[in-house]
VOGU-3710 file (C-alpha; in Angstrom, 3 decimals, decimal comma):
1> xxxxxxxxxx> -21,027/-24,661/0,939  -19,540/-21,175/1,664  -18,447/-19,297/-1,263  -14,429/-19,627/-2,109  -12,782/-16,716/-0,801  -11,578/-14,467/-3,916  -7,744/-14,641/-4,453  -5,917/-11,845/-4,217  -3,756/-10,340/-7,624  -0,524/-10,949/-6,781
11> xxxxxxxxxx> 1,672/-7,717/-6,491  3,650/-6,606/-9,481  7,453/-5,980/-8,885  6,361/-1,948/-9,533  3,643/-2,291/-5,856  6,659/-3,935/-4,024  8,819/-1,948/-4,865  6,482/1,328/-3,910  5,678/0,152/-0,619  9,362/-0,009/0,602
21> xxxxxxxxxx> 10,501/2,138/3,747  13,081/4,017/1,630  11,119/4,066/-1,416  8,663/6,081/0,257  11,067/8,415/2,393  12,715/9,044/-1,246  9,346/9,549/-2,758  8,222/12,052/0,350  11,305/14,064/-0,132  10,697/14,712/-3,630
31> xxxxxxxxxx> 7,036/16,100/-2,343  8,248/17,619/-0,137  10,768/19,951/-2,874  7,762/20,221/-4,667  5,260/22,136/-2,156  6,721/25,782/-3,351  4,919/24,661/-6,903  1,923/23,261/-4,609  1,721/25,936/-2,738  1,029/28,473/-5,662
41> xxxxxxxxxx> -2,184/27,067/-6,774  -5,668/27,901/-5,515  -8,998/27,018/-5,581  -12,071/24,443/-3,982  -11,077/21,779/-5,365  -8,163/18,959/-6,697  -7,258/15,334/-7,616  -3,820/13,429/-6,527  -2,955/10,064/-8,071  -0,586/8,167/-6,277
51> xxxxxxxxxx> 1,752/5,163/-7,062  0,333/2,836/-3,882  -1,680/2,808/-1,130  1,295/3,430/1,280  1,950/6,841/0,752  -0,495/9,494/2,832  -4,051/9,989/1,178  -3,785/13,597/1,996  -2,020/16,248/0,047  0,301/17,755/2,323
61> xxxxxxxxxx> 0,716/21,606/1,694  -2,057/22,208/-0,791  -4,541/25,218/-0,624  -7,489/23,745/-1,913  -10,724/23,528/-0,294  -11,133/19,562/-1,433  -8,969/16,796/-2,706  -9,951/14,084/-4,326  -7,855/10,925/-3,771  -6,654/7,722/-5,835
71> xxxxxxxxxx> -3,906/5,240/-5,787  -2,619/2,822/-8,055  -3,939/-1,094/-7,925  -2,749/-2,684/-10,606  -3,514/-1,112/-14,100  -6,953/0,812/-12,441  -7,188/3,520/-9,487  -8,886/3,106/-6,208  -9,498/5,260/-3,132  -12,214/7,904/-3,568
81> xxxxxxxxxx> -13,010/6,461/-6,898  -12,555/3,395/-8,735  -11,727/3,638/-12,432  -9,762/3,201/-15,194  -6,690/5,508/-16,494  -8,593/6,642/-19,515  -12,219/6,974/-17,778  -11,626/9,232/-14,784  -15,045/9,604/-13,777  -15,009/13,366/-12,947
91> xxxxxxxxxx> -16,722/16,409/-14,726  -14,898/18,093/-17,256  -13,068/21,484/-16,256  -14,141/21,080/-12,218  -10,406/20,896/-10,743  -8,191/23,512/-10,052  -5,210/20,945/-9,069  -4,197/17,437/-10,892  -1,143/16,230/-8,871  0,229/13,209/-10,734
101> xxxxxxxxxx> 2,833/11,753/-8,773  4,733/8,386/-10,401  1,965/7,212/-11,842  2,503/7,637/-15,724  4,982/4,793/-15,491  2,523/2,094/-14,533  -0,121/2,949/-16,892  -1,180/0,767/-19,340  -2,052/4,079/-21,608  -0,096/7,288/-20,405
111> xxxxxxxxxx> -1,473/9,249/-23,555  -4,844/8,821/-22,293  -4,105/9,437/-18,668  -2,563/12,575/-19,714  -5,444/13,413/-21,863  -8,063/13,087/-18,881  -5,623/14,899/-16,476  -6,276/18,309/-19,355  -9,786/17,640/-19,455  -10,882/17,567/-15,716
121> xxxxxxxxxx> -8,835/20,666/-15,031  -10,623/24,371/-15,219  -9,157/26,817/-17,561  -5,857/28,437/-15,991  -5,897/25,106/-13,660  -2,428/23,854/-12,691  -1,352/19,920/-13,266  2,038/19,390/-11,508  3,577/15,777/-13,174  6,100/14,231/-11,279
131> xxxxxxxxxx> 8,018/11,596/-13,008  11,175/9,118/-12,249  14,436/10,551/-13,949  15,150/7,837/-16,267  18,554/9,516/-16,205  19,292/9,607/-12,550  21,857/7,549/-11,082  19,028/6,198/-8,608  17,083/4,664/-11,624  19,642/1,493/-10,497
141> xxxxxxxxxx> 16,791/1,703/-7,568  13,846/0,908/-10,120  15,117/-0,909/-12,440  13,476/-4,670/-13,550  10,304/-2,871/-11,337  8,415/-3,326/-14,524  8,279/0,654/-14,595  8,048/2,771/-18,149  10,201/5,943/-16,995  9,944/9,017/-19,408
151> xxxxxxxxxx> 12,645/11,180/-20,777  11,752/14,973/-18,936  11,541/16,465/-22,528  9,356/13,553/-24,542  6,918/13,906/-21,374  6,762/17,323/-21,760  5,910/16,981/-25,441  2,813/14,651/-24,268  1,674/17,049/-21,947  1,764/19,654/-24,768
161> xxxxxxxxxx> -0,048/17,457/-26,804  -2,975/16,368/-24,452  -3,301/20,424/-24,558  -2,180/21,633/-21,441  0,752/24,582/-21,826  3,969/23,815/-20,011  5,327/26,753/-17,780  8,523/25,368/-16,620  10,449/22,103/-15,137  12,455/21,470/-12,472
171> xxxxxxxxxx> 14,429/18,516/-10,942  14,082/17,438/-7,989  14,885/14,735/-4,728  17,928/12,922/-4,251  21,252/12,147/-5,815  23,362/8,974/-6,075  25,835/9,650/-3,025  29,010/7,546/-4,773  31,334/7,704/-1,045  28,189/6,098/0,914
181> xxxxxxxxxx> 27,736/3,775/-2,019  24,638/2,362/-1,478  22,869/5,677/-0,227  21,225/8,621/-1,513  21,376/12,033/0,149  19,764/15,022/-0,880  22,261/17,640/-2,116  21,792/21,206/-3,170  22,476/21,105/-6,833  21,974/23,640/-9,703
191> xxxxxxxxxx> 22,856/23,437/-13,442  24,211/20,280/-15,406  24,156/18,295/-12,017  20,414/18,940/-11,386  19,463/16,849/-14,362  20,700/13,764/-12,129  18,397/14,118/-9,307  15,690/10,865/-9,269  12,671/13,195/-10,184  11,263/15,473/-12,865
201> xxxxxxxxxx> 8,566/18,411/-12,305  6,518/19,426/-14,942  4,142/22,821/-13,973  1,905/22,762/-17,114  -1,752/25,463/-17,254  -4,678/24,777/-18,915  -5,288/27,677/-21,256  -8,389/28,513/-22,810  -8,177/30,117/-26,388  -9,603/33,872/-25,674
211> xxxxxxxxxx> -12,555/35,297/-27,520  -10,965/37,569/-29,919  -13,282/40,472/-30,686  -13,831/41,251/-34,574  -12,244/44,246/-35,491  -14,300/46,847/-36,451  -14,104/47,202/-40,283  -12,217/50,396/-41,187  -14,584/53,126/-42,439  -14,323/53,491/-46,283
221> xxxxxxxxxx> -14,258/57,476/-47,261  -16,584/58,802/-49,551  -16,724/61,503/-51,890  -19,234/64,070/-53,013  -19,760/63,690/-56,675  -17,029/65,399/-58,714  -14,674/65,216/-55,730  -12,137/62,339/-56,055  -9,091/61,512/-53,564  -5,441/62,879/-53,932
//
């Protein structure tokens, strides 16, 4: 008898919800505000981690030579490479560029994730996080998606603490648009109001600890006998 053909996992609520026409046009837009960040780093080569198959494998306005490629399937990545969040299977301190793009919220350890993101990166590489605004009016959009959203400031902690130094953060994508009502529109928005938009940027370095040189070891004076100081 032929084999029985393998079932296929189910979707979660989270790979649904990814692969939705205006998920992804929201989820391009906030790429799209972050290519000025993208733009900035250099180098041969990078790694983007994506929430689902359905967005674009390529990197649209990066500089680098070569970018590695993996999306989401269920609690593991596929693409280039198959592995787990906590094994990346890349050589320590060979990537310029980690682009993490919605990803921390369906991983089954974001510590660790984190923690290999710092680890693959060269000294003075750039990882850019991008995270769902847990405080965004559009989190109405992802809630019961089975999603673990991050405060902006605790994530920033845990990318301090996997050891990577955090330049700056931004907001970005849409806002709730309350006369359309069931929209969202992209507004230009500064100060308190920028905290709503449906996206956090964190631009974090890795920095190495410099070689400081031993100071030289003052010269002690010395006297002739009989002489003595003051």
């Amino acid at each position: 008898m032929p084999p029985a053909p393998a079932r296929r996992q189910p979707e979660k609520p989270a790979d649904i919800w990814f692969r939705r026409e205006a998920t992804l046009r929201l989820t391009q837009e906030v790429q799209r505000q972050a290519i000025p960040e993208l733009t900035r780093v250099f180098g041969h080569s990078g790694l983007y981690l994506r929430p689902s198959d359905a967005l674009p494998p390529v990197l649209s306005g990066n500089m680098l030579a070569n970018v590695l490629s993996l999306h989401r399937r269920g609690e593991d990545f596929s693409g280039d490479l198959a592995c787990r969040d906590a094994g990346l299977p890349i050589a320590s301190g060979c990537m310029s560029l980690v682009y993490v793009l919605f990803v921390l919220e369906s991983s089954p350890d974001p510590s660790a994730l984190l923690a290999e993101a710092a680890r693959v990166l060269k000294p003075e590489g750039v990882a850019l996080v991008l995270s769902l605004n847990p405080w965004a009016p559009a989190r109405l959009r992802w809630a019961f998606r089975g999603l673990n959203c991050f405060d902006p400031s605790e994530l920033a902690s845990q990318v301090r603490a996997a050891g990577l130094d955090v330049q700056r953060r931004r907001y970005l994508g849409p806002l709730w648009s309350p006369p359309a009502a069931i929209d969202l529109s992209v507004r230009r928005s500064e100060g308190p109001a920028a905290r709503l938009r449906m996206a956090s940027l964190i631009v974090a370095r890795r920095r190495e600890p410099g070689v400081t040189p031993l100071r030289s070891a003052a010269g002690s004076l010395k006297f002739r006998p009989g002489v003595s100081a003051g």
